[in-house]
C-alpha positions as CSV (number, residue, x, y, z in Angstrom):
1,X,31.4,4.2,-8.2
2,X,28.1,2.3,-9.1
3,X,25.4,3.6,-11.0
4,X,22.8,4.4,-8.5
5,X,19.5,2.8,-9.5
6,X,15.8,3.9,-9.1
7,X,14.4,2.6,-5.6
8,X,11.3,0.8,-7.3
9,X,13.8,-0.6,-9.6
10,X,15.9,-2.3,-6.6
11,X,12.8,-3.3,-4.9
12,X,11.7,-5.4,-7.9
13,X,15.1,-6.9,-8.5
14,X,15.1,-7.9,-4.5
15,X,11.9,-9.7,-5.2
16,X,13.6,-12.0,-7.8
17,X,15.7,-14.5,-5.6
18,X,12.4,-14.5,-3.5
19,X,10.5,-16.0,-6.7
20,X,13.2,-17.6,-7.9
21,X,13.9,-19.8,-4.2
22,X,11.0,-20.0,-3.1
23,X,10.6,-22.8,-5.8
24,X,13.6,-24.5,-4.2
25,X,12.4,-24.7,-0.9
26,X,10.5,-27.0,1.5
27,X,8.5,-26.7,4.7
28,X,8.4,-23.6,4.6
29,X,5.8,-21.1,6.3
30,X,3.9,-18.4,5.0
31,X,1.7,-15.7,7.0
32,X,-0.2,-12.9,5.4
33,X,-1.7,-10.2,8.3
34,X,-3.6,-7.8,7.1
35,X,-4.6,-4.9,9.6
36,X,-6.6,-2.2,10.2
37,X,-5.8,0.4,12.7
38,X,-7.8,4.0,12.9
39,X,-7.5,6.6,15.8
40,X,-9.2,9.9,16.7
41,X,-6.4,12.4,18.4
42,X,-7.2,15.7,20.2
43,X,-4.4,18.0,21.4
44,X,-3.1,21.3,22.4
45,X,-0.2,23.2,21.5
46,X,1.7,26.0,22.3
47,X,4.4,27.6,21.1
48,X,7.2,30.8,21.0
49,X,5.9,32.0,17.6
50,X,2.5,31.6,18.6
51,X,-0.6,34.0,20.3
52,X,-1.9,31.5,23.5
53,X,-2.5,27.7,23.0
54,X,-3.7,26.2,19.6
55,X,-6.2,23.1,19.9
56,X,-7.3,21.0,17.3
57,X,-8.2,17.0,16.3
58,X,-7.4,14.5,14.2
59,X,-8.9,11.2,12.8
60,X,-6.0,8.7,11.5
61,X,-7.0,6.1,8.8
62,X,-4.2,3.1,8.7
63,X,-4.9,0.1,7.0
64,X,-1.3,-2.3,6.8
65,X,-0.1,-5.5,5.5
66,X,2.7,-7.4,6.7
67,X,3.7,-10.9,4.6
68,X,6.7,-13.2,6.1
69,X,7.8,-16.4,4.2
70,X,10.0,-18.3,5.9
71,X,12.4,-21.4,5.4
72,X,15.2,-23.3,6.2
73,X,17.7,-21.8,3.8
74,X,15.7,-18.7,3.2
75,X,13.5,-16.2,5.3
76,X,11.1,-12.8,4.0
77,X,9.5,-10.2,5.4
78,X,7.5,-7.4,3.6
79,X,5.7,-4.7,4.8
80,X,3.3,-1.9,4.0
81,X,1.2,0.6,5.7
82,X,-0.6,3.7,4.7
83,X,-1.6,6.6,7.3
84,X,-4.7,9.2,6.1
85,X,-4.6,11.9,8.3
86,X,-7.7,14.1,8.6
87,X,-7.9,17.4,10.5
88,X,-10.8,19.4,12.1
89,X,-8.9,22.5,11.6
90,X,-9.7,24.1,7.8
91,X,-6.6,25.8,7.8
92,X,-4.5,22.0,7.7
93,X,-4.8,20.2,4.6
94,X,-4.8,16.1,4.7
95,X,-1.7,14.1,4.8
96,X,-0.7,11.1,3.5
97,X,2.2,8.4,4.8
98,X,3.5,5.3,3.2
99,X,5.7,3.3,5.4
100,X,7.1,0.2,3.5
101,X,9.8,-2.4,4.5
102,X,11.5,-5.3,2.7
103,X,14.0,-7.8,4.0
104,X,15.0,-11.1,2.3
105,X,17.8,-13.4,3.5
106,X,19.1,-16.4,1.2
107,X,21.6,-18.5,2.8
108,X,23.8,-21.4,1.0
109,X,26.7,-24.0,1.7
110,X,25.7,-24.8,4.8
111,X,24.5,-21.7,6.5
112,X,28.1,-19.9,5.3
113,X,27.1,-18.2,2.6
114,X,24.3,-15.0,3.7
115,X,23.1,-13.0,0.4
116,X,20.9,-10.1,2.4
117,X,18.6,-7.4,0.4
118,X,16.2,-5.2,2.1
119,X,14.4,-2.0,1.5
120,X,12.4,0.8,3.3
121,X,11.0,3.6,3.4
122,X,10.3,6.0,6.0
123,X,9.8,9.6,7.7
124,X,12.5,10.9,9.9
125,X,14.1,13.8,11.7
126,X,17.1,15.0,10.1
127,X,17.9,18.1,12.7
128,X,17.5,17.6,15.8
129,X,16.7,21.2,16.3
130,X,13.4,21.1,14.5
131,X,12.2,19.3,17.2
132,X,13.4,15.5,18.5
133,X,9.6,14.3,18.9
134,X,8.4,15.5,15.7
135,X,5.5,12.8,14.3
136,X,2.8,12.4,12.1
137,X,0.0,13.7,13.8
138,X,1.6,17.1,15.1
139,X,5.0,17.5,13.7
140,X,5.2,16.3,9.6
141,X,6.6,19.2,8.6
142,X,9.5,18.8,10.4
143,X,9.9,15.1,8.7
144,X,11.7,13.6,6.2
145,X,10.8,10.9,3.9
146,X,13.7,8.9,3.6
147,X,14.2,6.0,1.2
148,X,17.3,3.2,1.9
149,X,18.3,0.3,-0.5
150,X,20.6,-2.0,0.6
151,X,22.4,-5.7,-0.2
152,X,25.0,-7.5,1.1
153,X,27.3,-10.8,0.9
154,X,28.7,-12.6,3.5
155,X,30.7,-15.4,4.3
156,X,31.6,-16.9,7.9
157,X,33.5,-20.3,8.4
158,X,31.9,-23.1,10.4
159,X,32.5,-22.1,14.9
160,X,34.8,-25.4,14.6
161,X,36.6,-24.7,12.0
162,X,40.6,-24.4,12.9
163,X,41.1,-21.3,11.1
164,X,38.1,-18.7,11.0
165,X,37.0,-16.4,7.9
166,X,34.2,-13.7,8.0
167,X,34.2,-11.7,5.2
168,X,31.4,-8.9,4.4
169,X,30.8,-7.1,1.2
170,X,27.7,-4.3,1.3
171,X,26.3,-1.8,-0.6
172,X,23.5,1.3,0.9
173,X,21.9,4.2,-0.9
174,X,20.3,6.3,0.8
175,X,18.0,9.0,0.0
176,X,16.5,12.1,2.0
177,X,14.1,14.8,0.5
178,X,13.4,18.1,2.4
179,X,10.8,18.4,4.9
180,X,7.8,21.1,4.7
181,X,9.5,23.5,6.9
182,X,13.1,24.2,5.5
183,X,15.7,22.2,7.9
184,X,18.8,23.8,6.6
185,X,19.7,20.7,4.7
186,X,19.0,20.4,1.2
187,X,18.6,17.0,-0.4
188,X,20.4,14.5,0.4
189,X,21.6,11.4,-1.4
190,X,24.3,8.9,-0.3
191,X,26.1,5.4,-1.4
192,X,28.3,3.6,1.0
193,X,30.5,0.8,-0.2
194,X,31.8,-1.3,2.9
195,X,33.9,-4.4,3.3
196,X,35.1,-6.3,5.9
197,X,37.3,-9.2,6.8
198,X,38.8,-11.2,9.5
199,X,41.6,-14.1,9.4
200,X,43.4,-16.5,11.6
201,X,43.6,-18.9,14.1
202,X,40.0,-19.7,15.7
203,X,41.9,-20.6,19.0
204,X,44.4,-18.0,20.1
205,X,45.9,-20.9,22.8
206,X,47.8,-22.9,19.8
207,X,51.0,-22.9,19.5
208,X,51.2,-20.3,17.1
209,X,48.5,-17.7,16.6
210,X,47.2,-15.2,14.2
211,X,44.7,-13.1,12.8
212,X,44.6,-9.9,10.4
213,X,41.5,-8.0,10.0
214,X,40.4,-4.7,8.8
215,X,37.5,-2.2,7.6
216,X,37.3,-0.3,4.4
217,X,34.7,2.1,3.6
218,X,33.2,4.7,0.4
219,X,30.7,7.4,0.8
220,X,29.8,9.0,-2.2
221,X,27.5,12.1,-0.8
222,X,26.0,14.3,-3.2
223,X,26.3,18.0,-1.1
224,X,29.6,16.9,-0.1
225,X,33.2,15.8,-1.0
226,X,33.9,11.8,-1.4
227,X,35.3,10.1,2.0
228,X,36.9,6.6,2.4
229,X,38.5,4.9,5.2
230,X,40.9,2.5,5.5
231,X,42.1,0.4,8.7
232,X,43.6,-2.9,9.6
233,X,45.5,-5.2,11.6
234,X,47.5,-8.2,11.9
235,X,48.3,-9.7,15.5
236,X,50.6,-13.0,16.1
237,X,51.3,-14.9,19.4
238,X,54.1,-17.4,19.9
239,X,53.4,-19.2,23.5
240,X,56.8,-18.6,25.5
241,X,54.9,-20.6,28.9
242,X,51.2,-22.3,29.5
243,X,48.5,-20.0,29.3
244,X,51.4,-16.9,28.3
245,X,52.2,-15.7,25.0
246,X,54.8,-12.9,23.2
247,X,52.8,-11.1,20.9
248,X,53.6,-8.5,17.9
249,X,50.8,-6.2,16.2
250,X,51.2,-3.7,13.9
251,X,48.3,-1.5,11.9
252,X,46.8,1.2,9.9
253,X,44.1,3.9,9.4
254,X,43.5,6.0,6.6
255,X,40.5,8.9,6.3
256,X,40.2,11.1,3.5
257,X,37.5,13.3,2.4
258,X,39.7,15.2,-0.6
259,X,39.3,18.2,1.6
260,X,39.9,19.1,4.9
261,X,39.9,15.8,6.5
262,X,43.2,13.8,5.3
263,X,44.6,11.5,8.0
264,X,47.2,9.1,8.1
265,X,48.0,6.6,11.1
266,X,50.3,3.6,11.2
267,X,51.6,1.5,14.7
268,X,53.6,-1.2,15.2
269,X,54.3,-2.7,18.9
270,X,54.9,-6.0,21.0
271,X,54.0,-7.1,24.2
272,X,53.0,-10.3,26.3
273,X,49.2,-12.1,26.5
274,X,47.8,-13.8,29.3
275,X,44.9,-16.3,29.0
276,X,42.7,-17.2,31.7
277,X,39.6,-19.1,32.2
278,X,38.2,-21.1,29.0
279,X,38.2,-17.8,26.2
280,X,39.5,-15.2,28.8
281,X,42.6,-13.1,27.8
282,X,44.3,-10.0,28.3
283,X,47.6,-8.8,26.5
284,X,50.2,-5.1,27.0
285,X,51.5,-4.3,24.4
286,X,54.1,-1.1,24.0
287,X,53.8,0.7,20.6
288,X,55.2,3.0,18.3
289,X,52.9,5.5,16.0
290,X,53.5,7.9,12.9
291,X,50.3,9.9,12.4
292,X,49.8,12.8,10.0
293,X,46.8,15.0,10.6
294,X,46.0,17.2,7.1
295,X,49.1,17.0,5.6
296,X,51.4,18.0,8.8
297,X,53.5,15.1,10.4
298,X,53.3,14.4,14.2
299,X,56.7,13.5,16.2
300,X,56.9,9.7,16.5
301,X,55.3,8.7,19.5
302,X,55.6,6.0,21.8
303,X,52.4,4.6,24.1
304,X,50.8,1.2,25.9
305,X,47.9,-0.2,24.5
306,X,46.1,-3.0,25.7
307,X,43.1,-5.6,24.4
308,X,41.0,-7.8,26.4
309,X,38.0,-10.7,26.4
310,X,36.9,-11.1,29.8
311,X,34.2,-14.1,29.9
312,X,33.7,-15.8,33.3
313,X,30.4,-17.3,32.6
314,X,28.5,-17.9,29.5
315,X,26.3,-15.3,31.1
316,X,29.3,-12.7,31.2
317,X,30.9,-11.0,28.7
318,X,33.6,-8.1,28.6
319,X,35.2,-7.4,25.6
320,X,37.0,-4.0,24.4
321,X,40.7,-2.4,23.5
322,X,42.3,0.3,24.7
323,X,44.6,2.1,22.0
324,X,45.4,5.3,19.9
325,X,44.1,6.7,17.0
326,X,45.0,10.3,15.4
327,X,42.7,11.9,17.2
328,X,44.0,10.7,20.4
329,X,43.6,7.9,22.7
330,X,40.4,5.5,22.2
331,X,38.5,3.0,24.2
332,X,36.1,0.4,22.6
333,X,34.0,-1.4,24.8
334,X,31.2,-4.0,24.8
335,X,30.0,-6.1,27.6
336,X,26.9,-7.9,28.6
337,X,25.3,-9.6,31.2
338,X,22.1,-12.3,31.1
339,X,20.1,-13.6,33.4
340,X,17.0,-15.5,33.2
341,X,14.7,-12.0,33.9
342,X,17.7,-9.4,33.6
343,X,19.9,-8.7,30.9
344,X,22.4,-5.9,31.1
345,X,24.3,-4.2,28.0
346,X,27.2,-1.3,27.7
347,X,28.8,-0.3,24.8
348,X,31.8,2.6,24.5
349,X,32.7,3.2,21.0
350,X,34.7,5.7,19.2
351,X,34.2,5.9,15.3
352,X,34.6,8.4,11.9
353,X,31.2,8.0,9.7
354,X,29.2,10.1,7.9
355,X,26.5,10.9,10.4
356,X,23.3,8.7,8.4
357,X,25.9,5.8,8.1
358,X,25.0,5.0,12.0
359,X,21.4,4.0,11.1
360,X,23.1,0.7,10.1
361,X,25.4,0.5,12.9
362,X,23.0,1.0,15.7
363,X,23.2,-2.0,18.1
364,X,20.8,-4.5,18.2
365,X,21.0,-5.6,22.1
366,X,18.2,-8.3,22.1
367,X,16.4,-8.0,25.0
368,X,13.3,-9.2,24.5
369,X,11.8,-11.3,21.7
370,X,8.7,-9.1,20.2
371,X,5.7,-10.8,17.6
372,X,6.5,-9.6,14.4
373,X,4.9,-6.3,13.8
374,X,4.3,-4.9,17.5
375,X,6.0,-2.4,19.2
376,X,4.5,-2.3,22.2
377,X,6.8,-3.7,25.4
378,X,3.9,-4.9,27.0
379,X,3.3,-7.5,24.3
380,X,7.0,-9.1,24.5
381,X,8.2,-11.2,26.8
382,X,12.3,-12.1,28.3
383,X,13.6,-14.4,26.6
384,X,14.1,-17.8,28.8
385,X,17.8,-18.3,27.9
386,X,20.7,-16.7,25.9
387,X,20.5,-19.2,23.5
388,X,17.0,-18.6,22.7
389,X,16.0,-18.5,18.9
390,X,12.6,-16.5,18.0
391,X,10.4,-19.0,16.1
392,X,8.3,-18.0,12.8
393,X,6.2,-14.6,13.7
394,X,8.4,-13.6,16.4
395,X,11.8,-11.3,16.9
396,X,14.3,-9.8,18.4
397,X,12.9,-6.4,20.0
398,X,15.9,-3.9,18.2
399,X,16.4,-1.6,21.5
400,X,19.4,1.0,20.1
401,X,21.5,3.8,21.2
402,X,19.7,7.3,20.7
403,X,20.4,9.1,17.6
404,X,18.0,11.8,16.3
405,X,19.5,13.1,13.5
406,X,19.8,11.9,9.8
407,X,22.3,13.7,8.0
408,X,25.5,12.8,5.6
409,X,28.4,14.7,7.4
410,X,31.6,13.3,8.1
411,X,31.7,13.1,11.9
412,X,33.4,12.0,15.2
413,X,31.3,10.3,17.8
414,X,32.0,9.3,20.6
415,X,29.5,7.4,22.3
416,X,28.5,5.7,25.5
417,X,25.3,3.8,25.9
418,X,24.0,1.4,28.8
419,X,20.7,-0.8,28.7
420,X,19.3,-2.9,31.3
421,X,16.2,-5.6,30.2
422,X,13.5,-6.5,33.2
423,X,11.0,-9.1,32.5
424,X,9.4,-11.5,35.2
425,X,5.6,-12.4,35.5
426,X,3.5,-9.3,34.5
427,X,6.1,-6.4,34.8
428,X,8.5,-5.8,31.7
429,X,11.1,-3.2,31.8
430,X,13.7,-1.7,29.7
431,X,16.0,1.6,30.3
432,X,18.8,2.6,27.5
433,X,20.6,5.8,28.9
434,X,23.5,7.4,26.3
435,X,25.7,9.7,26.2
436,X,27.7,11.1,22.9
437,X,29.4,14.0,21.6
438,X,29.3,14.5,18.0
439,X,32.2,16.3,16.2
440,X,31.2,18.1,12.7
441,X,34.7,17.4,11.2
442,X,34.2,19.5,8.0
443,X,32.2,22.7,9.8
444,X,33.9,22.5,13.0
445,X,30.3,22.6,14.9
446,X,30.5,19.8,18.4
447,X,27.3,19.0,19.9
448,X,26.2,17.0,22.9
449,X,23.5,14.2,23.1
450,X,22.9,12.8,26.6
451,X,19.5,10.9,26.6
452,X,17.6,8.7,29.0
453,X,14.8,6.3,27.7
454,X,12.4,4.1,30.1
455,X,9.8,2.0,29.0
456,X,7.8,-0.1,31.7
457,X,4.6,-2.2,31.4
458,X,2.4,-3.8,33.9
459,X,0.1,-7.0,32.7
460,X,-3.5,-7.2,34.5
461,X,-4.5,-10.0,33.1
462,X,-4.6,-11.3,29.1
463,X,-7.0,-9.3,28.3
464,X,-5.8,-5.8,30.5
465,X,-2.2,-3.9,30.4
466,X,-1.1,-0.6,31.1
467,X,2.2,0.9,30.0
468,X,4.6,3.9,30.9
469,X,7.4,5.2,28.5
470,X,9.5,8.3,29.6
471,X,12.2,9.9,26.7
472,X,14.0,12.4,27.8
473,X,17.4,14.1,25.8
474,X,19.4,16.7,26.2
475,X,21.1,18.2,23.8
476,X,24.1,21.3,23.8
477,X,24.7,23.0,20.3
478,X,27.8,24.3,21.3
479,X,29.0,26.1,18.4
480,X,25.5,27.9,18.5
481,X,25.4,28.3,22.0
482,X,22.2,26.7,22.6
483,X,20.9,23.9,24.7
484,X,17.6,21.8,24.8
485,X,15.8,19.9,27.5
486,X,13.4,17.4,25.2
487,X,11.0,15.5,27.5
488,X,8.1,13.2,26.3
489,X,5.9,11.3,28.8
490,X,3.2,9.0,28.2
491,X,1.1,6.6,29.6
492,X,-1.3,4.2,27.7
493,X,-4.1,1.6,28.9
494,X,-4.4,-1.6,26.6
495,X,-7.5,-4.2,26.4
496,X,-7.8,-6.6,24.2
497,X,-11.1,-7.1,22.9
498,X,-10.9,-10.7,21.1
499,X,-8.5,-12.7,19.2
500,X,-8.6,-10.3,16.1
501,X,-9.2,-6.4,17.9
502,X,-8.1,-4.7,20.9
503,X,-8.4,-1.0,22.1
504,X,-5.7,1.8,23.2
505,X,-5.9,4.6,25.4
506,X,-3.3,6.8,25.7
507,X,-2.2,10.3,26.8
508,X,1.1,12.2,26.3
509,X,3.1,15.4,27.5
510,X,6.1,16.8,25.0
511,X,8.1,20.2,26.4
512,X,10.9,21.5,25.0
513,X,12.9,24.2,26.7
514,X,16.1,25.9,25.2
515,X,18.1,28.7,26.3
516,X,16.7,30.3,23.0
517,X,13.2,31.4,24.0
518,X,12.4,31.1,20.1
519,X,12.7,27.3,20.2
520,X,10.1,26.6,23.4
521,X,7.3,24.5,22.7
522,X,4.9,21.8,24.3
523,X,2.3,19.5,23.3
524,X,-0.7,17.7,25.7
525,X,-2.4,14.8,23.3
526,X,-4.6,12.1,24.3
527,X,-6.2,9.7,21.7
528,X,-7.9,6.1,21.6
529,X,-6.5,3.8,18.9
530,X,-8.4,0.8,17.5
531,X,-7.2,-2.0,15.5
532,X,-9.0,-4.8,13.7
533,X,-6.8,-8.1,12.5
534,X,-8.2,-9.3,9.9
């Protein structure tokens, strides 16, 4: 295993290539926004442990900096903002927040070659039990400041290319500490070592056809045993007619935590392909497995599998597999739909990760392209095509599937998430509903996730907008026989004062009710938010 470095260390040596390119550049553009942003909160709460309602106010201090660089072969962005939190109440002390960000992509030999390092640091839930809407203002106790280094190497052949290559090399470390109030975690610290690769034709309707890919993966966790996975596999075709193909696979998985988790998988099969349409395809294939589940051999077993790319239109995509894995039969799934004002995602997945591995994984669905430091809805805008490329200043909004804890088990998720993108004249829209069951492989605790999310804003004019956003998640702890109803409402009023300020309203409703009186709670806030470009 690497020696894991100091996080100021890695954030200095991810500033090198930036100093050392940005000599080697030309036309590039550079953009420094400096910000000031200060709001005055008052609230109520009330809670299980508590004697009536608690009220109090708060006066946030936020001054931020955000500096992009960007040029052809090379593009930054750095980020830093400080929160002062001041409270009326004697009895709570002052905090203080850092929230910092660093991303920095180099690319070579003709846009093959991508050398990515990026850095952050942030305040997050890591049990979902403390409470899923825990923030700043009301809830830091319950937060985590969490610190992720990362860097990567990648290399993709050119779209024309006859035979395609995309391989990925990356290395993360992340870094948790505990929160105020204990959250039954202690410390956690975590490298992951991943690679990936795919090979073979770039057209499967040749004459002969082939590809091998596969995944390999290292956590080193420091309150747990080691874990690495291994799978791959090779596919060929050999057309027997037009458009009709014989095809053999044959594949592995390995999982291994030098514990309790120590499985073994391995398939071979053949079957027939059909291809349809311009990059449609569908193939059956009847297989043959060997598994062995910690340490006990299963009975050979024989099963149909099947793998598809269903594309229509350039607007349509359906792409998934239908297969077996130890665990039992698995369906992956991704599809999506575009239209000028609509754009329509779903995604199935079944994986094995330690659980703060996901915070890389979540999908980025593109729905709306965002200026570069908002995260309001109301200030983005639908994209006018699929093939639409943000310009310098703007991005992709990064709309994900719902995950609300941060923690380095080794578990089985299986997920489903759908998400559906509205934007046309002055309304904007966006809904992400998900459903997932998480299985603590090493404990033996299961818990469900089903969550909703709706955001929704309605443009007056330039200078006027009001916006809606409606979370809601429930969650069953099975193994501790508890469930939660989390809701969060709230709805904002937006003006725009002139080029360089503009003026928030907002109010907000948090309730949390559980089958465990113990755990109720709710929150009524309202503050106005100011913010000065400078």
């Amino acid at each position: 295993m690497l020696i894991k470095a100091n996080a100021y260390t890695l954030t200095v040596l991810a500033l090198i290539p930036m100093a050392v390119t940005s000599s080697l550049v030309r036309a590039a553009e550079t953009k420094l926004s400096p910000e000031l942003r200060t709001a005055i909160y008052g609230y109520q709460l009330e809670n299980a442990d508590q004697d009536g309602k608690v009220e109090d106010s708060a006066w946030e201090l936020a001054p931020s900096i955000l500096w992009q660089r960007q040029a052809a072969n090379m593009s930054t962005r750095l980020s830093w903002q400080h929160e002062t939190i001041f409270y009326s109440d004697d009895q709570r002390n002052k905090l203080s927040f850092n929230d910092l960000g660093l991303n920095n992509q180099i690319r070579f030999f003709q846009q093959r070659i991508a050398w990515d390092l990026d850095a952050s640091q942030s305040y997050q839930v890591r049990n979902s039990r403390q409470g899923v809407f825990s923030d700043k203002i009301t809830g830091a106790e319950n937060l985590s400041k969490v610190q992720r280094l990362g860097t990567g190497l990648a290399y993709r052949s050119l779209p024309t290319a006859q035979y395609q290559t995309d391989v990925q090399l990356r290395f993360d470390t992340m870094d948790s500490a505990r929160p105020i109030v204990d959250d039954d975690l202690q410390e956690l610290s975590t490298d992951i070592y991943s690679a990936s690769w795919l090979f073979g034709s770039n057209q499967r309707g040749l004459n002969f056809f082939w590809q091998y890919s596969g995944r390999w993966q290292a956590y080193d966790r420091s309150a747990g045993s080691d874990v690495s996975s291994l799978n791959h596999i090779a596919i060929i075709g050999v057309p027997i007619a037009p458009k009709v193909s014989v095809v053999g696979r044959a594949g592995s998985e390995r999982v291994d935590n030098s514990s309790t988790y120590d499985n073994n998988f391995d398939f071979f099969g053949a079957g027939v392909e059909f291809r349809f349409g311009v990059r449609s395809r569908i193939n059956v294939t009847m297989n043959r497995s060997d598994s062995e589940i910690a340490g006990q051999k299963k009975q050979t077993d024989t099963y149909v599998a099947s793998d598809f790319l269903i594309a229509p239109t350039r607007r349509t995509r359906l792409e998934g597999s239908f297969d077996r894995r130890y665990f039992g039969r698995t369906l992956q799934l991704t599809g999506n739909y575009d239209l000028r004002f609509l754009s329509m995602r779903l995604r199935m997945s079944e994986a094995v990760r330690t659980q703060n591995a996901f915070e890389r994984e979540q999908e980025e669905l593109g729905i709306f392209v965002c200026p570069d430091g908002s995260n309001d809805l109301a200030s983005c805008f639908k994209p006018p095509s699929d093939r639409y490329v943000p310009v310098f200043g703007e991005s992709l909004q990064r709309v994900t599937l719902l995950n609300v804890e941060l923690r380095e088990e080794l578990v089985e998720v299986r997920s489903t998430g759908f998400s559906l993108g509205y934007s046309k004249n002055r309304l904007n829209l966006n809904l992400t509903a998900n459903d997932s069951e998480t299985r603590y492989v090493e404990t033996g605790n299961l818990n469900q996730n089903r969550s909703l999310a709706l955001q929704a804003s309605w443009r007056f004019n330039d200078n006027n907008k009001v916006a809606a956003n409606l979370s809601i998640y429930r969650i069953d702890y099975r193994s501790g026989n508890r469930k939660d109803d989390n809701i969060s409402a709230a709805v904002s009023y937006h003006r725009t004062l002139n080029d360089k300020s503009d003026l928030t309203v907002t109010a907000r409703r948090l309730e949390r009710d559980s089958t465990d009186p113990d755990f109720d709670n709710s929150e009524s806030r309202i503050w106005v938010e100011y913010r000065y470009r400078f």
